[in-house]
C-alpha positions in Angstrom: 0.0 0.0 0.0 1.3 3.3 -0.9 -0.5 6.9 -1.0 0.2 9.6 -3.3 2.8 11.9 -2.3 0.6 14.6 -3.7 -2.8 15.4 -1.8 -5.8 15.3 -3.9 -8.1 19.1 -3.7 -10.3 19.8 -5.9 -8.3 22.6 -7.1 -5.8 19.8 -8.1 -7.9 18.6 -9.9 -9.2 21.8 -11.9 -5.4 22.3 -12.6 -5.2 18.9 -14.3 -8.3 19.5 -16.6 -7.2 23.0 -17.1 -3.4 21.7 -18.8 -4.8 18.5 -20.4 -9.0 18.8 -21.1 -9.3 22.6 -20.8 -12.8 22.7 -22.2 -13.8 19.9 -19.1 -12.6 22.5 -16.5 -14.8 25.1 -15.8 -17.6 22.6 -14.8 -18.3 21.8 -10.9 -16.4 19.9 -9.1 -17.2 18.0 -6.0 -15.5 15.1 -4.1 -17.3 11.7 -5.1 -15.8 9.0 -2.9 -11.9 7.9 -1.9 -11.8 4.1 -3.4 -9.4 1.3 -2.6 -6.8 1.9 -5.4 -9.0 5.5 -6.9 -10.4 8.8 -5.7 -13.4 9.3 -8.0 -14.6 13.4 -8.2 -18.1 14.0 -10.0 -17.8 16.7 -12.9 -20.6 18.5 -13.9 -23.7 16.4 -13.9 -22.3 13.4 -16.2 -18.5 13.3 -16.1 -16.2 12.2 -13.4 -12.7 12.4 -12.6 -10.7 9.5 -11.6 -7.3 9.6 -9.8 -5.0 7.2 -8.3 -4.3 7.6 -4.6 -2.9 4.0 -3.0 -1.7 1.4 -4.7 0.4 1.6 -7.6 -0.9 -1.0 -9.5 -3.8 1.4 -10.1 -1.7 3.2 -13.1 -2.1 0.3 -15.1 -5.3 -0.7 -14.3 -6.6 2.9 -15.5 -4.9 2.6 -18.6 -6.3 -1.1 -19.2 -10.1 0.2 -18.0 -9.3 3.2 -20.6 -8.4 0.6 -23.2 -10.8 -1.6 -23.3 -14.0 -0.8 -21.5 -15.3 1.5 -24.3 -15.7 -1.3 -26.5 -17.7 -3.4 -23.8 -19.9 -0.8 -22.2 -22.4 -0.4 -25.0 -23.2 -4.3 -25.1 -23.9 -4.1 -21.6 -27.6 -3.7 -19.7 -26.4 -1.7 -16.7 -24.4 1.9 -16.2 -20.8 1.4 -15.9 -18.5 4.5 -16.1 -17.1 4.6 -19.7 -13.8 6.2 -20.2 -13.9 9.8 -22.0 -10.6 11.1 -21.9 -7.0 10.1 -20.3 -5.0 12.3 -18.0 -1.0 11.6 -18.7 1.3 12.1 -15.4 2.8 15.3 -15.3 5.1 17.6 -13.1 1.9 18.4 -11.2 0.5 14.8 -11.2 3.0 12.1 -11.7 0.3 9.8 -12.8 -1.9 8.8 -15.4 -6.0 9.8 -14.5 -9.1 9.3 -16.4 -12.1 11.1 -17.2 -15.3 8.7 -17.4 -19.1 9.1 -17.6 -21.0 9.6 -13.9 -22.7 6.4 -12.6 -25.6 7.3 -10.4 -26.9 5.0 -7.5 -25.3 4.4 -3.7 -22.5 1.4 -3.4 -23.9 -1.5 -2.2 -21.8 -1.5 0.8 -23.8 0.9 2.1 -27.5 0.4 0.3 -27.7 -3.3 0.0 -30.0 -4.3 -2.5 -33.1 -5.6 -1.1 -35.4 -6.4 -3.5 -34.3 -10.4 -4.5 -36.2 -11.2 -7.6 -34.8 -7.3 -9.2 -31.6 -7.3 -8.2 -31.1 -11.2 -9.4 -32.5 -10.3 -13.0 -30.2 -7.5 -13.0 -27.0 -9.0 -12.0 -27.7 -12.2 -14.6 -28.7 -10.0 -17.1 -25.4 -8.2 -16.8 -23.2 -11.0 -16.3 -25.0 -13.2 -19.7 -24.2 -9.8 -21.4 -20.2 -9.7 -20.0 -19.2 -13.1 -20.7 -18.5 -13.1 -24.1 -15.6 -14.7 -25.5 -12.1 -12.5 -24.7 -9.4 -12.0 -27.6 -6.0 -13.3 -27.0 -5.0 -9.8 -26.6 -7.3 -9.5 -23.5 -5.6 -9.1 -20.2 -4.6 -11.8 -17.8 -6.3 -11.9 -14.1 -4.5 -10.7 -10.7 -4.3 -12.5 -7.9 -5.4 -15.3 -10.1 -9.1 -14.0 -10.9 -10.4 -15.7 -13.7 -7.6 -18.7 -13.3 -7.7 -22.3 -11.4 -8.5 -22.1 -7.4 -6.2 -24.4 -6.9 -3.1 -21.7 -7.4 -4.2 -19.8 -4.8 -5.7 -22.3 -2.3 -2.7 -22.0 0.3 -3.2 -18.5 0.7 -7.1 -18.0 1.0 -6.8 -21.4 3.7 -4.2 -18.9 5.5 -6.6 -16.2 5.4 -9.7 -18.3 6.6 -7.4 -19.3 9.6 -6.5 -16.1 9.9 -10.2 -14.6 10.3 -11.4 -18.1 12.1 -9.1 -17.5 14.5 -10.2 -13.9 15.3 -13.7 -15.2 15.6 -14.8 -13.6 12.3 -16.1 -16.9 9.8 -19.4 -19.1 10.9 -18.5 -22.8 11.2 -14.9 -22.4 9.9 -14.7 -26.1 9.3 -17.9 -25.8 7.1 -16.8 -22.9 4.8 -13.3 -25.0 4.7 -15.3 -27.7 3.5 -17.1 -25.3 0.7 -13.3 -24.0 -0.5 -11.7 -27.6 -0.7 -14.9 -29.1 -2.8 -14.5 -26.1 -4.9 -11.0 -26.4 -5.2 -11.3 -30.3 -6.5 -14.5 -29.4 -8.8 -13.3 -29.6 -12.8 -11.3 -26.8 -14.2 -13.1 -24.7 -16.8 -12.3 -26.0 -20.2 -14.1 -23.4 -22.8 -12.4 -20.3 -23.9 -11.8 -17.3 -22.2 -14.4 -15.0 -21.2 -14.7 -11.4 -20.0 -14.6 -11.1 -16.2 -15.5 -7.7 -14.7 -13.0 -9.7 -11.8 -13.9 -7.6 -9.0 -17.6 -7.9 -8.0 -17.6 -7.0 -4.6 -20.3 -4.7 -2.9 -18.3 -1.5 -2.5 -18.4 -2.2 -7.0 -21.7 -2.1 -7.2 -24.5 0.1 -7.2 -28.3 0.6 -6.3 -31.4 2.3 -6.7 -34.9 1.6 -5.3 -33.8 -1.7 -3.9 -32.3 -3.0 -6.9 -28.8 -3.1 -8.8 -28.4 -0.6 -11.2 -24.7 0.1 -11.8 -21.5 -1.7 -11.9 -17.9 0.3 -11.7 -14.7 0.1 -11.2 -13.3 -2.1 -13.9 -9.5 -2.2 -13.5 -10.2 -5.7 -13.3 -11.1 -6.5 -16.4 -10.0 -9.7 -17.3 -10.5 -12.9 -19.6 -11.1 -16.6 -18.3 -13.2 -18.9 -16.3 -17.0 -17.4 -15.4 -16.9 -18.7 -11.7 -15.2 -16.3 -11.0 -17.4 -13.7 -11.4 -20.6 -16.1 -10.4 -19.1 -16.0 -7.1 -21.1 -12.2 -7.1 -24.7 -13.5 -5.7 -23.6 -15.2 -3.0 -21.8 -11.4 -1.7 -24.1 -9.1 -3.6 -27.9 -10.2 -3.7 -30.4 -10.6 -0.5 -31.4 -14.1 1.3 -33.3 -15.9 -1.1 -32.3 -14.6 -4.9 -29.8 -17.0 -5.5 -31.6 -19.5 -7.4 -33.6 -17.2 -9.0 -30.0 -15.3 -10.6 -28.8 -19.3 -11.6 -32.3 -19.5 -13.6 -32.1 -16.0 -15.3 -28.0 -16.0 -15.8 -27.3 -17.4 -19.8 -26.0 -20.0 -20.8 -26.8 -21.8 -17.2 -23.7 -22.6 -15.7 -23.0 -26.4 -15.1 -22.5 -28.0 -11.3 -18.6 -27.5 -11.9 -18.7 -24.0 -12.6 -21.3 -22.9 -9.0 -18.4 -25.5 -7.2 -15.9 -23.1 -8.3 -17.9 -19.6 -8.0 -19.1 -21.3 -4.3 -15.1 -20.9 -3.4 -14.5 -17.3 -5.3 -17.3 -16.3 -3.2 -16.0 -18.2 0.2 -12.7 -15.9 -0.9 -14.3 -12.9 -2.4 -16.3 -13.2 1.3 -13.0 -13.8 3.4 -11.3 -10.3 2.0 -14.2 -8.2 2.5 -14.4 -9.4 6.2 -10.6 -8.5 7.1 -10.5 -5.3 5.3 -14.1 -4.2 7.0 -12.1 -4.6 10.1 -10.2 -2.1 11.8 -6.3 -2.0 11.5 -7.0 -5.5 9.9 -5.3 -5.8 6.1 -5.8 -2.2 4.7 -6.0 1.5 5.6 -5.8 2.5 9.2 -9.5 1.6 10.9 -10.0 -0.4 7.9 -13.5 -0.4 5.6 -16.6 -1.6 8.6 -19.3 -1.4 5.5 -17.4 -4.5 3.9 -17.5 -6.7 7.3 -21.6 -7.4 6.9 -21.4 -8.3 3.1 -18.8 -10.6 3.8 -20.2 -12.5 6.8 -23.8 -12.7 5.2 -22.4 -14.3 2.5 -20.4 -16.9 4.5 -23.9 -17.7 6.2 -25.3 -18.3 2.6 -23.2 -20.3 1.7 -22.7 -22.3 5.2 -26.5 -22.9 5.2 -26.8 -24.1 2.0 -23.7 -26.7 2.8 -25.1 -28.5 5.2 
């Protein structure tokens, strides 16, 4: 984890607009939110500014969200903020920044969907429409998203320890259990598709009790769907899983939900340490990512047994 050496006003950001997108920077300018990896300002009424602020891997993933999200967003049912223009590091700014269209709606972190049977449609209607087949070209996975549990499976037991043992996970053995049949379930054998890679709530947004935005697509990667189908167990309300599994196209097969069962069991795991204080992130941590992540082990413990 790093911060920028450079603080992040709003006048800093008026400066960048004025040099690079000069016509951009007489609109308003207000502070949107301070991400993970981004701090996202909202510009005018349909623009907003993006800036990396922590990690440095977030350079990249601009640039990649810049490259290839444009092509995607039209093909897909919900907002997502499309990349406008690209900000190049300068003397003022030593890194790159993007300009994208304004999402509305409130992170689900905060305003959980609650409506089961809307917010299922939704989310399968955006994930059918997002896993298409990548090119060759498309980026590979971090942290081994869209790749084979197995390559990961020492760590994530670590971390499940590592929570169990601060009280944190419901019947540890059972969500164990969950991970290792995932972890043995048949590797995904059809091409690459696009993953949006990081469906957790803080990356997804609602309205009226119902999913209507996705963000944050740094990402973006090509290969195995579970990955992604790991998203209803974290993001939708009790009782709107199967209902996503009969809307989501083409229906994934038993192998596939054993593998997105333990993406979500790991997906559920890092919410829960970074929603707790001084635990794996920013001092006092994130506390709206703790209740996503425990409901989600519950899910997925009750429906084990």
């Amino acid at each position: 984890m790093t911060h920028t050496d450079t603080e992040i006003t709003a006048e800093l950001v008026r400066e960048l607009l004025r040099e690079q997108h000069p016509d951009l920077a007489g609109l308003p300018l207000t502070l949107g939110a301070r991400g993970w990896d981004n701090q996202l300002w909202r510009l005018g009424d349909d623009l907003a500014v993006r800036l990396p602020w922590a990690t440095q891997s977030a350079d990249e993933l601009l640039r990649m969200e810049h490259t290839w999200l444009p092509a995607l967003a039209p093909g897909l049912p919900l907002e997502v903020p499309v990349p406008q223009r690209l900000g190049e590091p300068s003397e003022r700014f030593p890194r790159p920044w993007i300009v994208t269209t304004w999402v509305p709606g409130a992170p689900a972190d905060r305003a959980p969907a609650t409506k089961a049977a809307e917010a299922a449609d939704a989310l399968a209607g955006f994930l059918t429409a997002l896993h298409r087949p990548a090119p060759d070209t498309a980026p590979a996975g971090r942290f081994g998203r869209g790749g084979s549990l197995a390559d990961g499976s020492e760590g994530t037991l670590r971390t499940l320890d590592e929570a169990a043992g601060q009280g944190l996970v419901p019947d540890p053995d059972v969500v164990r259990a969950v991970w290792e049949d995932a972890v043995t379930a048949p590797e995904w054998e059809g091409p690459a598709l696009w993953l949006h890679g990081d469906l957790h709530p803080a990356n997804i947004l609602t309205a009226d009790g119902t999913i209507c935005g996705v963000i944050d697509f740094g990402d973006l990667c090509a290969g195995d769907p579970a990955c992604d189908l790991a998203a209803p167990w974290v993001l939708l309300p009790d009782g709107a899983i199967d209902r996503f599994h009969a809307a989501y196209r083409p229906a994934a097969d038993a192998a596939a939900l054993r593998r997105a069962r333990g993406w979500a069991v790991r997906t559920a795991l890092s919410c829960i340490l970074i929603g707790e204080a001084g635990v794996r992130g920013r001092p006092g941590g994130k506390p709206s990512w703790g209740p996503p992540g425990r409901a989600a082990l519950r899910r997925l413990v009750a429906t084990a047994r």
